[in-house]
C-alpha positions as CSV (number, residue, x, y, z in Angstrom):
1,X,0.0,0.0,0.0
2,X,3.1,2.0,0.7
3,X,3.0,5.4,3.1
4,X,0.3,7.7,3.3
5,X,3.4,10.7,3.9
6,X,4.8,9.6,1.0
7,X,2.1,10.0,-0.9
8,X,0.8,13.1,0.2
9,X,4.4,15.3,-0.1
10,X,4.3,14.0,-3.8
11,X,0.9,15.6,-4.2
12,X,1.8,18.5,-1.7
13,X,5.3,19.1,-2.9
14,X,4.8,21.1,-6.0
15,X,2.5,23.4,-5.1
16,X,4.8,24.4,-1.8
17,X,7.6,25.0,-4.2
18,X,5.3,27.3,-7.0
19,X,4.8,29.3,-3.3
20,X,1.2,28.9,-3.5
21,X,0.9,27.0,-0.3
22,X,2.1,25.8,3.4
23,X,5.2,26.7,4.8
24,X,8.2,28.6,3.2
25,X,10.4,26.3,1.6
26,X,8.9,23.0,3.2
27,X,9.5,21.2,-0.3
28,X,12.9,21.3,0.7
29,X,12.1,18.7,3.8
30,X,9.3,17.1,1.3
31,X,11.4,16.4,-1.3
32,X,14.0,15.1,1.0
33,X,11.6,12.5,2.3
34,X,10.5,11.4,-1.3
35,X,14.1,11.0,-2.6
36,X,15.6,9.4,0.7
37,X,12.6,7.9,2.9
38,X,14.2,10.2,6.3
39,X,13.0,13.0,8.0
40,X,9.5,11.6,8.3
41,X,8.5,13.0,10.7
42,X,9.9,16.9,9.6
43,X,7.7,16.3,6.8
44,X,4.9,15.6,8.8
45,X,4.7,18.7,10.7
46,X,5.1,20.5,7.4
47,X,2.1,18.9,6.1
48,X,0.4,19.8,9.1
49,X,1.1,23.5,8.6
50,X,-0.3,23.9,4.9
51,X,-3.5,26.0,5.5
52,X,-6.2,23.4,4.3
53,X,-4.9,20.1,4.0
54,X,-4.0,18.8,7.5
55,X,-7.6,19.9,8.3
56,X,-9.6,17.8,5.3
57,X,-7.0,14.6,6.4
58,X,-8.1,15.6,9.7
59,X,-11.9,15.3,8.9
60,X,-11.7,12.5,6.8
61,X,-9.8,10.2,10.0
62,X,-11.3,11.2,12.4
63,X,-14.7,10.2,10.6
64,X,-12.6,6.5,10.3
65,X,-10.9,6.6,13.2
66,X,-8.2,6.8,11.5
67,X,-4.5,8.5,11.7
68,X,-4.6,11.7,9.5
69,X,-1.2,10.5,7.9
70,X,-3.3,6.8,7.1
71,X,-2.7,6.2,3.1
72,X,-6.0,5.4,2.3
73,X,-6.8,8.9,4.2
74,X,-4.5,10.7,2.0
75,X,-5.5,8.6,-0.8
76,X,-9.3,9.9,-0.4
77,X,-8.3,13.7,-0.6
78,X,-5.9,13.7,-3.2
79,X,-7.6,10.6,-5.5
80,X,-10.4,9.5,-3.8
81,X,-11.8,6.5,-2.5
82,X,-14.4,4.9,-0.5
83,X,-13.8,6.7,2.7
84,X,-15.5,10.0,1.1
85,X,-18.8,8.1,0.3
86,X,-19.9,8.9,4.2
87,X,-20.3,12.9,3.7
88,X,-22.8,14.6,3.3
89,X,-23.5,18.4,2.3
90,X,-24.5,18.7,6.0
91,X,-20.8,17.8,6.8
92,X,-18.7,20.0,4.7
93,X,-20.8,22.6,6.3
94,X,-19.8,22.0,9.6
95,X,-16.6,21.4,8.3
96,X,-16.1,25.2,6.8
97,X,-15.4,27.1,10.2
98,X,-12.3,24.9,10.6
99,X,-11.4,26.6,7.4
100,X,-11.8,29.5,8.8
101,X,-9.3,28.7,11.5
102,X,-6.9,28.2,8.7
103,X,-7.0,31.5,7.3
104,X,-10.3,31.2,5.1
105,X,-11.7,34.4,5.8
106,X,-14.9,34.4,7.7
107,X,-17.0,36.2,5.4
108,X,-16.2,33.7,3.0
109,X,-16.8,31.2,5.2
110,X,-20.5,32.3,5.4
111,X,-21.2,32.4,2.1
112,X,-20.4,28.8,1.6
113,X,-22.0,27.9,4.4
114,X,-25.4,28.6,2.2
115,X,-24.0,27.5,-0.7
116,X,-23.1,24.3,0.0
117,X,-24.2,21.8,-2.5
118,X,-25.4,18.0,-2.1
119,X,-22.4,16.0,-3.3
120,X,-20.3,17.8,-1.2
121,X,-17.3,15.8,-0.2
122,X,-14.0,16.6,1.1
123,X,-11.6,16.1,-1.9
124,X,-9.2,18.1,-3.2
125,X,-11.1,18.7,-6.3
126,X,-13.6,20.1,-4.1
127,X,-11.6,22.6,-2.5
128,X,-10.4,23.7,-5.6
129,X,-13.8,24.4,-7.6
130,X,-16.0,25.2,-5.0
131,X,-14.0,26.8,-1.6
132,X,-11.9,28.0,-5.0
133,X,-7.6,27.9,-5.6
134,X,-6.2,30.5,-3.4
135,X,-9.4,31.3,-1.3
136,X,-7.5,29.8,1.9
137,X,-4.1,31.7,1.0
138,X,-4.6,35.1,-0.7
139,X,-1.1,33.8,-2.8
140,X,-3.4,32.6,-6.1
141,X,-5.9,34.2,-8.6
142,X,-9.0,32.4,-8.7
143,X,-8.7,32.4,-12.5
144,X,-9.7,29.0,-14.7
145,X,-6.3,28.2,-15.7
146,X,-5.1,28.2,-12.0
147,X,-8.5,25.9,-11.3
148,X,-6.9,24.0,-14.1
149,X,-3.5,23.6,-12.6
150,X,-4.4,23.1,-9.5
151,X,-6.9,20.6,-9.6
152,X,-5.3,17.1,-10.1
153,X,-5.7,15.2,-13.1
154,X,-5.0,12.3,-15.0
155,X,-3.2,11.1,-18.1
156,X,-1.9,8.5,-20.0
157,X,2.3,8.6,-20.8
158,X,2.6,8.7,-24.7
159,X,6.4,10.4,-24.5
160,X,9.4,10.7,-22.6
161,X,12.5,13.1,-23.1
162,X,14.5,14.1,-20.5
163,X,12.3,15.2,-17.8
164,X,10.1,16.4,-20.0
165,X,6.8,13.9,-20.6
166,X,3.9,14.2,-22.8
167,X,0.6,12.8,-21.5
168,X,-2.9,12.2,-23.1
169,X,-5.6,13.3,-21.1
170,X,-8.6,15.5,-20.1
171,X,-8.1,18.5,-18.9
172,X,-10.5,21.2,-17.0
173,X,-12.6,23.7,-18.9
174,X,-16.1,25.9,-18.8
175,X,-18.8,25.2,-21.7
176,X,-22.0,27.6,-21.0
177,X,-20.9,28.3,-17.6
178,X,-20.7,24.5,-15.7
179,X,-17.3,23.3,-15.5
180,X,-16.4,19.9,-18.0
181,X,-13.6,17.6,-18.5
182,X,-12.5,18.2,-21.6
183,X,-11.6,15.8,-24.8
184,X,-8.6,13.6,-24.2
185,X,-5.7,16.1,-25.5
186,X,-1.7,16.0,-25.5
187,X,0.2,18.1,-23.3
188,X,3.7,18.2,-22.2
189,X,4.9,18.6,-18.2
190,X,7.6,18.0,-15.7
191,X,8.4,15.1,-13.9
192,X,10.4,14.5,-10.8
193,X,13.8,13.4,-11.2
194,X,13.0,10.3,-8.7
195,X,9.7,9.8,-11.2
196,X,10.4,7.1,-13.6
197,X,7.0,6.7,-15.8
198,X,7.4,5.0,-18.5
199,X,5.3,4.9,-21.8
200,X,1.6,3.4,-21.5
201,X,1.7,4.9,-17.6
202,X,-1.2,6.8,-16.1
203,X,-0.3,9.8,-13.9
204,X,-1.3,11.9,-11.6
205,X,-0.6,15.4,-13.0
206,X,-0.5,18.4,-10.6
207,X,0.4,21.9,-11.3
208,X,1.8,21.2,-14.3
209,X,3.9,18.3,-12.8
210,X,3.6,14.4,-13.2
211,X,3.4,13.6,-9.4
212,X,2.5,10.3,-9.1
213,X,1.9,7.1,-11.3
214,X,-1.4,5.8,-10.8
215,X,-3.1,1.9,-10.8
216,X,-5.9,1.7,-12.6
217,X,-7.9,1.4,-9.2
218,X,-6.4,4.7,-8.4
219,X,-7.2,5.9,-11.8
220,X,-10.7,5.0,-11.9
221,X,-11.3,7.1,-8.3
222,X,-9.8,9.8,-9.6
223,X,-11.7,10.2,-12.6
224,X,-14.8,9.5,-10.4
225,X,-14.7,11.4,-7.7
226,X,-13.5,14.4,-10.0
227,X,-16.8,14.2,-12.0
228,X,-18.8,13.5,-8.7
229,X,-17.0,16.8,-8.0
230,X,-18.0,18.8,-11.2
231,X,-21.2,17.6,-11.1
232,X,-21.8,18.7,-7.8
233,X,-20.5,22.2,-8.3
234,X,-22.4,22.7,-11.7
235,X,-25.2,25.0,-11.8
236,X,-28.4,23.5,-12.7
237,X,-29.5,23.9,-16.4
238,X,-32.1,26.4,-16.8
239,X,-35.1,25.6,-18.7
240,X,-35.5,27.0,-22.5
């Protein structure tokens, strides 16, 4: 199953370095963890101090019973799995003051609050679209191509030069105002130099980065949850 830490500084570890979240300069520590498997535990109280994420890991485990740092817990937020299918709407509205502890401010807090819609769940695709990027941090424009980057998704490895890869894969758009994943499409992105996908992989792709190489189980959560997500967040249509 491997370790939920792991897994999470790999999803976590990008966006720390772009500056758009946690600590200053925790990738350093996170990085140092992926590449050598020490400093555990340094990476653990850096993941602790990004603004949202200890607190949706927190949810989700305590929900469980569950350590925060669990894999399958870190797992649920960043890909999803079974352990969201519990929440409810009523939940993530609960959930939103502890948010607010977090640096959401409060006003934006309350508006959520009432806007909260059924499907709500507490994924990272979630945070993204509907709390919105950079809400908790001040540090990102809530523009679509930030929603974009930001919000993790998935592709199939068709090329690899350098560390440079070229994946296959939907991406995030707007089509009369309710968010879509898009037609499969190539695009090129980084890849960690301890990343080693090779051609007919599925990824993870995260800011722009190839983060993590998915099983098809993982890859079939994440495409699921995401559209659980989207279709969640959507407006309703309005009738002709």
């Amino acid at each position: 199953m491997g370790s939920g830490t792991l897994l999470c500084c790999k999803f976590a570890g990008i966006a720390n370095r772009m500056e758009h979240c946690g600590p200053s300069k925790a990738h350093e520590v996170l990085y140092d963890f992926i590449r050598t498997g020490q400093r555990e535990q340094e990476a653990k109280e850096a993941l602790t101090r990004f603004e949202g994420l200890y607190a949706y890991l927190k949810l989700i485990a305590d929900r469980h019973g569950l350590d925060p740092f669990d894999h399958d817990v870190v797992e649920a937020y960043w890909i999803g799995n079974g352990l969201l299918d519990g929440f409810t709407s009523w939940d993530f509205r609960t959930f939103l003051p502890a948010l607010g502890k977090r640096g959401l401010p409060m006003s934006i807090v309350r508006r959520l609050q009432e806007m909260v819609p059924e499907g709500a769940l507490p994924h990272h695709a979630f945070d993204t679209l509907f709390v919105g990027v950079g809400q908790l941090t001040g540090k990102v424009e809530m523009t679509l191509d930030n929603m974009r980057n930001c919000l993790v998704s998935w592709g199939r490895v068709d090329m690899v030069i350098g560390n440079k890869i070229r994946v296959t894969g939907p991406m995030l758009g707007r089509f009369a105002g309710r968010y879509i994943m898009t037609f499969d499409a190539p695009r090129h992105i980084s890849r960690p130099s301890g990343l080693r996908p090779d051609i007919g992989d599925m990824v993870a792709v995260h800011w722009g980065e190839c983060v993590h190489i998915l099983d098809e189980k993982q890859r079939e959560n994440l495409e699921t949850y995401t559209r659980r997500v989207i279709d969640s967040v959507n407006p309703w249509p309005s009738n002709p």
